[in-house]
C-alpha positions as CSV (number, residue, x, y, z in Angstrom):
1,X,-43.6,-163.6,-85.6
2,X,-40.9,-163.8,-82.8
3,X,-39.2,-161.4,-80.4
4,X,-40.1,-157.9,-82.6
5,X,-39.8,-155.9,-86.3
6,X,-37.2,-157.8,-89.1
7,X,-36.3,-156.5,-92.0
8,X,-38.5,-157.7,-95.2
9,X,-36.4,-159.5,-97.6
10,X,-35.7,-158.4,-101.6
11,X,-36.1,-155.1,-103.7
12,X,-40.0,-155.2,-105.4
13,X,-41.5,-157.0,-103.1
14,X,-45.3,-156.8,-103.2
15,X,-46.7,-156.8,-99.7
16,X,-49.6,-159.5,-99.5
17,X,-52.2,-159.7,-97.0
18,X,-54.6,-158.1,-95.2
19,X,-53.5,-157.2,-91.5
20,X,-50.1,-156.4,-93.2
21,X,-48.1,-152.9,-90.9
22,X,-44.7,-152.6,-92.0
23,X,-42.5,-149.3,-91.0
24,X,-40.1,-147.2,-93.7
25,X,-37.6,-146.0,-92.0
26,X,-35.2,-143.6,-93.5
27,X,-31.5,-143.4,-91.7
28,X,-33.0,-144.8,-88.9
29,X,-36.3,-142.2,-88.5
30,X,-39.9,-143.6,-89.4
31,X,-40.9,-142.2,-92.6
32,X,-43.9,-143.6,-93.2
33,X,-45.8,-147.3,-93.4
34,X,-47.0,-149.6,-95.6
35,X,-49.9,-152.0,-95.5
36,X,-51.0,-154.7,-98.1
37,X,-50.7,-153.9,-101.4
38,X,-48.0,-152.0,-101.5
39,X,-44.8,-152.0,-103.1
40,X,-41.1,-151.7,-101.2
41,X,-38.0,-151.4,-103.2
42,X,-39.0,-150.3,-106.3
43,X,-36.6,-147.8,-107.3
44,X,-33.9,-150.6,-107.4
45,X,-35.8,-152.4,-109.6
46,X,-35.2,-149.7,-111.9
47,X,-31.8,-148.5,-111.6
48,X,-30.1,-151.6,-109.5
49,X,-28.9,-148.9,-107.0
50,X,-28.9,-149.4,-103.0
51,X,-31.8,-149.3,-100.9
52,X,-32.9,-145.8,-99.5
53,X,-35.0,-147.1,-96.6
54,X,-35.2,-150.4,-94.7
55,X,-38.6,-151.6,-94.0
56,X,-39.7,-153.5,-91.1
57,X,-42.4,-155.7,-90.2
58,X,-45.0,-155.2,-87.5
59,X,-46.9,-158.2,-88.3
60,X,-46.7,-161.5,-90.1
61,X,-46.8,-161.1,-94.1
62,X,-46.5,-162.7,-96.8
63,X,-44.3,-161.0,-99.6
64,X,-43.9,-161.9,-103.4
65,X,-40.0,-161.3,-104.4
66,X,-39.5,-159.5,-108.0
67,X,-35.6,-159.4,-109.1
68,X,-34.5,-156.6,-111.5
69,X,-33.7,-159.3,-114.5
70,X,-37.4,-160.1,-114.2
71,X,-38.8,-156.6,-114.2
72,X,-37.6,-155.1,-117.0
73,X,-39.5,-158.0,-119.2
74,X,-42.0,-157.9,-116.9
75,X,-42.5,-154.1,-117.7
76,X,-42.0,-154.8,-122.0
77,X,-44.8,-156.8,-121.8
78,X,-47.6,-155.5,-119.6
79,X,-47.2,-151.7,-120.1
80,X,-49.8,-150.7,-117.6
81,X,-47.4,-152.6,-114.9
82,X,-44.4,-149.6,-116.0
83,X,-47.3,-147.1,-115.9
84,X,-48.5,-148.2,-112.7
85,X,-45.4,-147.7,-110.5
86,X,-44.6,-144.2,-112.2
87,X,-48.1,-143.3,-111.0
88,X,-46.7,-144.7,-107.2
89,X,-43.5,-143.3,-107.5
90,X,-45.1,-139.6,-108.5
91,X,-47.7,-139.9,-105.5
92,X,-44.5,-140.8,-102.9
93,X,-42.4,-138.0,-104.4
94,X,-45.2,-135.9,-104.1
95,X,-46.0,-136.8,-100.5
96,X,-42.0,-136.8,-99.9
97,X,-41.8,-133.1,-101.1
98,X,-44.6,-132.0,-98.7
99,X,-43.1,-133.5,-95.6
100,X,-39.7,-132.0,-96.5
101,X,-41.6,-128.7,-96.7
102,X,-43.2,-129.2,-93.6
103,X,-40.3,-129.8,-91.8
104,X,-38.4,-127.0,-93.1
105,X,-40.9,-124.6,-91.9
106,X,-41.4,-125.5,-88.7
107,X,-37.3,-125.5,-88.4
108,X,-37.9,-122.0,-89.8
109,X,-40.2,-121.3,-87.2
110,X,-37.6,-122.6,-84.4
């Protein structure tokens, strides 16, 4: 893999593979991580917006590149795929609410 983390490549990207650890970081603090089979970059697949995190890689991966001229397509013509990412999307907002939560009760609590 070389000298440390890099920075995966392109907005969609599946991760593939099994020993696959790759950190979100979120103006530069560790949000969270992802491991094979999960998705990076998906919100600029729907609106063609910036990133909001930068992922890096902890191991050697494989990753399948998805541009947003493809998705939209993509989503026409296999429903379940549209379905599939709201259902990620609604499980990371959810777990994004409950850390912001978190954190704003323990600043609370000093």
């Amino acid at each position: 893999m070389g000298d440390g983390p890099r920075p995966l490549p392109t907005p969609g990207d599946p991760l593939l593979g099994g020993s696959v650890v790759a950190t979100v970081l979120v103006a530069g603090q560790e949000r969270g991580t992802l491991e094979a089979g999960d998705y990076l970059g998906e919100i600029s697949l729907i609106d063609e917006g910036e990133r909001s995190a930068t992922v890096m890689a902890k191991t050697d991966l494989v990753c399948q590149g998805l541009t947003y001229w493809d998705f939209q397509p993509l989503v026409q013509a296999n429903p379940m795929v549209g379905w599939k990412l709201l259902q990620s999307l609604a499980r990371k907002l959810r777990r994004n609410e409950q850390e912001l939560a978190e954190e704003r009760q323990a600043a609370e609590r000093g």
